[in-house]
C-alpha positions in Angstrom: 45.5 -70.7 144.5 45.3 -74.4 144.3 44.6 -76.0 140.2 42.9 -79.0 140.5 41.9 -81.7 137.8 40.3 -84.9 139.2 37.7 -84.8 141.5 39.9 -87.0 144.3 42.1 -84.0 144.2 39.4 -81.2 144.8 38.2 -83.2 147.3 41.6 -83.3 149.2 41.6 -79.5 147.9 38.2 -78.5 150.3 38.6 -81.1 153.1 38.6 -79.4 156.3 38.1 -75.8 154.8 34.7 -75.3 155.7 31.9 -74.0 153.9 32.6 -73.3 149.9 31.4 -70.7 147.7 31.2 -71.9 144.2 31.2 -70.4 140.7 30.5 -72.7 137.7 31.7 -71.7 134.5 32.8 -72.7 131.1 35.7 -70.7 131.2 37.0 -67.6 129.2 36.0 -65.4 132.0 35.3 -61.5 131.8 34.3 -58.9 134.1 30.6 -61.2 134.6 32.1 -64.1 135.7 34.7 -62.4 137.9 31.6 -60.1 139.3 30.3 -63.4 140.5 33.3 -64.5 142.3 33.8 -61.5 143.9 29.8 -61.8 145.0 30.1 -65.5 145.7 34.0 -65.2 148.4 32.3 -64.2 151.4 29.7 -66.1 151.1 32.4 -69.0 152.6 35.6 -70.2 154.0 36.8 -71.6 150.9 36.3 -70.0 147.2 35.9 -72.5 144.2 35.4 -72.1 140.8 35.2 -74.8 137.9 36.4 -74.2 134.5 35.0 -76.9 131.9 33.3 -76.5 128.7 30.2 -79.3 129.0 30.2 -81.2 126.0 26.4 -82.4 127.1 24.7 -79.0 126.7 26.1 -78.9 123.1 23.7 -79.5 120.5 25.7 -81.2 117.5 25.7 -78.2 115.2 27.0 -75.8 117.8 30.2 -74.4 119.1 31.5 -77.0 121.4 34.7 -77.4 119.2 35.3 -73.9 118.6 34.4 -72.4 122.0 37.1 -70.5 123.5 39.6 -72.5 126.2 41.8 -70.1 127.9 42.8 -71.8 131.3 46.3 -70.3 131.9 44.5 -66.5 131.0 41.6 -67.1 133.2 43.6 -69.1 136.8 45.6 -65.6 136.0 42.2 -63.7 136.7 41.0 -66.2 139.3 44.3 -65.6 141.4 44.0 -62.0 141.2 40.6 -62.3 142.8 41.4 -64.4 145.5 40.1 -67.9 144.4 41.2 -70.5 146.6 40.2 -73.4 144.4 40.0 -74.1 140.3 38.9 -77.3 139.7 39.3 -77.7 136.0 39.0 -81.5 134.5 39.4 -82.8 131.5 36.8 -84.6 130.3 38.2 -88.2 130.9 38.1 -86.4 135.0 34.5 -85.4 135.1 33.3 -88.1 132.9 35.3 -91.0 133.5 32.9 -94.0 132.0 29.9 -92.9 129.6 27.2 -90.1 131.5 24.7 -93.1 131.1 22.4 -91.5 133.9 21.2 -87.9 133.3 19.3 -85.8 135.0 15.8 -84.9 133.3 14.6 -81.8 134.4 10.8 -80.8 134.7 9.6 -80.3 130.8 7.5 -77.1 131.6 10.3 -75.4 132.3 13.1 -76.9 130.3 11.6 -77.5 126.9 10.3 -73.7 126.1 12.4 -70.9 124.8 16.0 -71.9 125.3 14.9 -75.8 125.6 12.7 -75.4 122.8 15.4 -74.4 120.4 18.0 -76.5 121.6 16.9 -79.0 122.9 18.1 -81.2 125.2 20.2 -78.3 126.4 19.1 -78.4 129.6 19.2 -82.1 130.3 23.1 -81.7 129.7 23.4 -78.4 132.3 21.4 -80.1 134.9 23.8 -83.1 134.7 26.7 -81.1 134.9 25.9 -78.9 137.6 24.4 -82.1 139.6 27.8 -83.7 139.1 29.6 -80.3 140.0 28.2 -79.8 143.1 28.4 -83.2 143.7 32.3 -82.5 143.9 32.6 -79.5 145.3 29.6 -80.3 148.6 30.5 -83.5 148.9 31.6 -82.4 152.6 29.2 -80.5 153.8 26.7 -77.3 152.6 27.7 -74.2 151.2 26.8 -71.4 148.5 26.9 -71.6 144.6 26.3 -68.6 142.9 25.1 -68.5 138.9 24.3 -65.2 137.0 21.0 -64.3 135.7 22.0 -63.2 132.4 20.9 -67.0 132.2 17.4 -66.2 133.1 16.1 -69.6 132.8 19.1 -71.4 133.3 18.9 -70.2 136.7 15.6 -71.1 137.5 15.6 -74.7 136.3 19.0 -75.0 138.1 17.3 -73.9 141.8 14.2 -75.5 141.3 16.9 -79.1 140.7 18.5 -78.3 144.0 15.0 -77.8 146.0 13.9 -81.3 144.1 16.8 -83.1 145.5 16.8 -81.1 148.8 20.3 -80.5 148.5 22.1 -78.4 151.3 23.2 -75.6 148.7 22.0 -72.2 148.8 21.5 -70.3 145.1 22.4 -67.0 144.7 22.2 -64.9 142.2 24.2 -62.4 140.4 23.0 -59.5 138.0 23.5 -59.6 134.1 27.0 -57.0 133.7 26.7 -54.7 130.7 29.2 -53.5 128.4 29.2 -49.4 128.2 26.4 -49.4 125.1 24.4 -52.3 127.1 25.3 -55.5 125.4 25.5 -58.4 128.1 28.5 -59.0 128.4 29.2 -62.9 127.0 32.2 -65.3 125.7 30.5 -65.8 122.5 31.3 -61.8 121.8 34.7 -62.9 121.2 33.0 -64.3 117.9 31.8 -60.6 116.9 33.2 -58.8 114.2 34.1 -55.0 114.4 30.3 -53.9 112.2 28.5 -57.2 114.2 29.9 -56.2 117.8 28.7 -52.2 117.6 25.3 -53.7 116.1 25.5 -56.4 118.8 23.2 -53.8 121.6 20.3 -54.1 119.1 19.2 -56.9 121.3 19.1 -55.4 124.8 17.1 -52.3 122.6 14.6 -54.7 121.6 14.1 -56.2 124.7 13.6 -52.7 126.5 11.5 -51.6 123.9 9.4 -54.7 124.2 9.3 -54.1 127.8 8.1 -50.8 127.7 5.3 -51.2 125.0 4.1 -54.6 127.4 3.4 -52.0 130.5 1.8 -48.7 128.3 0.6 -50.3 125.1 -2.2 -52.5 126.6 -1.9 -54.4 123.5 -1.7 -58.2 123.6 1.8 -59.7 124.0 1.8 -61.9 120.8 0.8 -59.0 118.6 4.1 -57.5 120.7 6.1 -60.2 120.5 5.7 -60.5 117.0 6.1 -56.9 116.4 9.6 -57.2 118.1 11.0 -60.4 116.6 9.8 -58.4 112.9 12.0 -55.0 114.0 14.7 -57.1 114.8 14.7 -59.8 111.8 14.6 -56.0 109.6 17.8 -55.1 111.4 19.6 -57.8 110.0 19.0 -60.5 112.7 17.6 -63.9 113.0 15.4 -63.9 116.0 14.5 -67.1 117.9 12.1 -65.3 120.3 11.5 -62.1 122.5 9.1 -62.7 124.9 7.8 -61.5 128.4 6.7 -64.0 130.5 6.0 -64.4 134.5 9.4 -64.2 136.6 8.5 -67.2 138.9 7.7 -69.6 136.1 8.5 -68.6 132.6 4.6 -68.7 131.9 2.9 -65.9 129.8 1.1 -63.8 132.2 -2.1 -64.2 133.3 -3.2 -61.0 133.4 -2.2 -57.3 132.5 1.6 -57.3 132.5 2.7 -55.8 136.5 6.0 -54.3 137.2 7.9 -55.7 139.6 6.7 -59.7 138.4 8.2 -60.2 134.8 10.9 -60.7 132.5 11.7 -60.2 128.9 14.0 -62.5 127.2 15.5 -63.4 124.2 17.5 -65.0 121.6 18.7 -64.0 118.2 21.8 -64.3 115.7 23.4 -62.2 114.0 25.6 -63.3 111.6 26.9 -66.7 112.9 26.4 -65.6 116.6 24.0 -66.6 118.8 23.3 -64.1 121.7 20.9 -64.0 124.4 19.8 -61.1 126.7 16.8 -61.1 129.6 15.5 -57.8 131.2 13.6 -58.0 134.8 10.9 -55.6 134.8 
């Protein structure tokens, strides 16, 4: 497995190797992101994977600082798998002048539930990922494959790549669950022992709110508020749960269907902020 840190250098890395598969990530991988790479290597000739923590999706107040940076743990998981690539840059790499241009992605999407309570969050993802794949296609098409345990992350990030037409197919990978259910997530690491077995309260809630939205009949902001309340009583501080329309994060329309929605949702407990989805 070749480390790379500049972008001239992953360039050198892919030319003449075909078609890559790619995996984004911020590092301090578990069994989710290597689920993805394993999903993602024969999808191409070449397997790539980044490794750096985006200071442009941080709001101020947050983690950036504190989130976890273990490179030489994670290129030991990446060679294990078969990676062919890591591109990991510093920031002076990635960003060598000011990130002056940004990509602004489509407010109806990107400024409710995740974008609503941090915002900007998703003006600094879509200028990463741009910029990432920017790098790692610069020769030619290929695959990049994200997980949906970042529901709407995933959606704003494919509906970016059909707005710029570019030759990358999105895949997606499915949310992978610790035994009791949690989502499995790098911010666990920040868990106590009490926090982490309390920590599956969320996927519950989620389920539970899922399950009232198809045999309750009841309107969804009567449920939604119901949920947020359980959870908030459990010890939590709830940002939302909510079931909206797969395709566009809208409330639905009508009477909730299987088979067209998703539950999300975002809470803290103690100084952790999780998030979970459920596709139902």
């Amino acid at each position: 497995m070749q480390i790379v840190h500049t972008i001239s250098d992953l360039r050198d890395a892919l030319a003449g190797r075909g078609r890559p598969a790619f995996v984004p990530t911020m590092g301090n991988l578990h069994d989710g992101h290597l689920a993805l790479v394993r999903q993602a290597k024969p999808l191409g000739s070449v397997m790539v994977v980044s490794i750096f923590v985006n200071r442009l999706q941080f709001l101020p107040h947050e983690d950036f600082d504190s989130y976890p940076r273990t490179l030489e743990i994670d290129a030991g998981k990446l060679h294990a798998e078969g990676c062919d690539v890591l591109f990991a840059p510093a920031e002076k790499d990635l960003y060598p002048q000011p990130q002056t241009f940004k990509v602004q992605p489509d407010p109806r999407l990107a400024d409710i539930l995740e974008g609503h309570f941090r915002p900007g969050f998703f003006t600094g993802v879509c200028t990463v990922v741009m910029k990432l794949l920017a790098c790692v296609f610069s020769g030619g098409p290929g695959t990049a494959v994200f997980g949906r345990k970042d529901y709407q992350q995933v959606l704003v990030i494919r509906r970016m790549v059909e707005q710029f037409a570019l030759p990358i197919d999105i895949v997606t990978g499915d949310t992978c669950r610790a035994g009791d259910g949690l989502a499995l997530s790098s911010r666990n690491g920040y868990l106590d022992e009490a926090e982490r077995a309390q920590a599956v309260q969320l996927s519950q809630a989620l389920r539970a709110l899922a399950d009232a939205a198809l045999q309750l009949g009841a309107s969804l902001p009567a449920l939604e508020a119901q949920a947020v309340e359980r959870l908030r009583k459990q010890g939590w501080q709830p940002d939302y749960l909510t079931v909206r329309q797969r395709a566009d994060l809208l409330p639905p329309a009508e009477a909730p269907q299987p088979g067209q929605l998703v539950v999300l949702g975002a809470a803290r407990l103690g100084g952790t902020r999780l998030i979970d989805n459920l596709e139902f």
